[in-house]
C-alpha positions as CSV (number, residue, x, y, z in Angstrom):
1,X,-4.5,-4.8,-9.5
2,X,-1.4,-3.4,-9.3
3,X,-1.9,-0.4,-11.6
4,X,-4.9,0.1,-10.0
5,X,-3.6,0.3,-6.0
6,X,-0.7,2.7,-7.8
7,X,-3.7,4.8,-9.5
8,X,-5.4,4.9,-6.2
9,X,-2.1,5.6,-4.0
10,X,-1.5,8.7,-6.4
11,X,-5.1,10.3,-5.7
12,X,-4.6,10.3,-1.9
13,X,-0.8,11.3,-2.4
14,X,-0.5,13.3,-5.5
15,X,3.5,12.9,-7.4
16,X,4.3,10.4,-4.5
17,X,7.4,8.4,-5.5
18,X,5.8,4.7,-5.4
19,X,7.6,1.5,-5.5
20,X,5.1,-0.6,-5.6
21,X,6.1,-4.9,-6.2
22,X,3.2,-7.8,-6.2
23,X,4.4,-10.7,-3.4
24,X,0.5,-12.5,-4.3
25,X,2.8,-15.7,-5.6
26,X,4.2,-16.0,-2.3
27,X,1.3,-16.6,-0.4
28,X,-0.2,-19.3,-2.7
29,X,-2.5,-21.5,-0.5
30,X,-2.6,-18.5,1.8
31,X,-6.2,-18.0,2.8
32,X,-6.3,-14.6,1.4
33,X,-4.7,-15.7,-1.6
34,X,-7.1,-19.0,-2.4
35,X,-9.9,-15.5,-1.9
36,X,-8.5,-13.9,-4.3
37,X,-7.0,-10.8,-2.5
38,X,-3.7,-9.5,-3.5
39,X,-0.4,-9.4,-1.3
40,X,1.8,-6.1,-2.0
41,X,5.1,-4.5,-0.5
42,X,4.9,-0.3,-1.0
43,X,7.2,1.6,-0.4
44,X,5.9,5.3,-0.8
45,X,7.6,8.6,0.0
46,X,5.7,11.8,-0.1
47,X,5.5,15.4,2.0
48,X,2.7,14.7,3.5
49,X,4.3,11.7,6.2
50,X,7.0,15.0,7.2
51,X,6.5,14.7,10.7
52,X,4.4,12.2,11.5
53,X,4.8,8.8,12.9
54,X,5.5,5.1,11.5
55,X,1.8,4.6,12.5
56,X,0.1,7.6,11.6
57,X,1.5,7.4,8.0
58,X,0.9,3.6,8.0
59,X,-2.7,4.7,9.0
60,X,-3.2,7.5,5.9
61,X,-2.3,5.1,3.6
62,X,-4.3,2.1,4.8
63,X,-7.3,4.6,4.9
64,X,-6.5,5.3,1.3
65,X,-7.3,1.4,0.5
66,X,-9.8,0.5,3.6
67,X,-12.5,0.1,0.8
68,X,-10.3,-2.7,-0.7
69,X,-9.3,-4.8,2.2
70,X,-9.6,-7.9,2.7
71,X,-11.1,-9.1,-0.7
72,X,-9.3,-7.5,-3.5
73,X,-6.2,-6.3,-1.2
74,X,-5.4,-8.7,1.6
75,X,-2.2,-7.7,2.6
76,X,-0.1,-4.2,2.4
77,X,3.9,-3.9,3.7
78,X,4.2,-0.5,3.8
79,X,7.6,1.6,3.7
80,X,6.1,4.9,4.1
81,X,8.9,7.7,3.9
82,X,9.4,11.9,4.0
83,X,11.1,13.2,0.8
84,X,14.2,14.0,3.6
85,X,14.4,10.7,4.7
């Protein structure tokens, strides 16, 4: 999955810097988990968040992966960042 959400990330936000680590082991027994969905942490930093707000970039990326969530992505922490921050 991982790979994949990366290959998807880099459509929406093309030569984003993407740290992208799979916490799915952490939440075993987890509802989402035992459904088979995937637990991230993203951190992502790219010219289009430049001046926008924690929730509006929050809110381009989620929209990047809507299609996805709940069943194969169940959970996304996301550090979205400016290349000047």
């Amino acid at each position: 999955m991982g790979p994949e959400l990366e290959a998807r990330l880099l459509t929406h936000f093309p030569n984003a810097s993407i740290e992208l680590i799979d916490e799915s082991h952490l939440h075993a027994g987890h509802a989402g988990a035992r459904a088979g969905g995937a637990h991230f942490k993203l951190k992502i930093v790219h010219a289009r968040f430049n001046g926008l707000a924690r929730v509006a970039r929050h809110r381009l990326v989620y929209d990047a992966v809507a299609d996805w969530m709940p069943q194969r992505l169940h959970a996304l922490s996301v550090q979205a960042l400016s290349p000047e921050e």
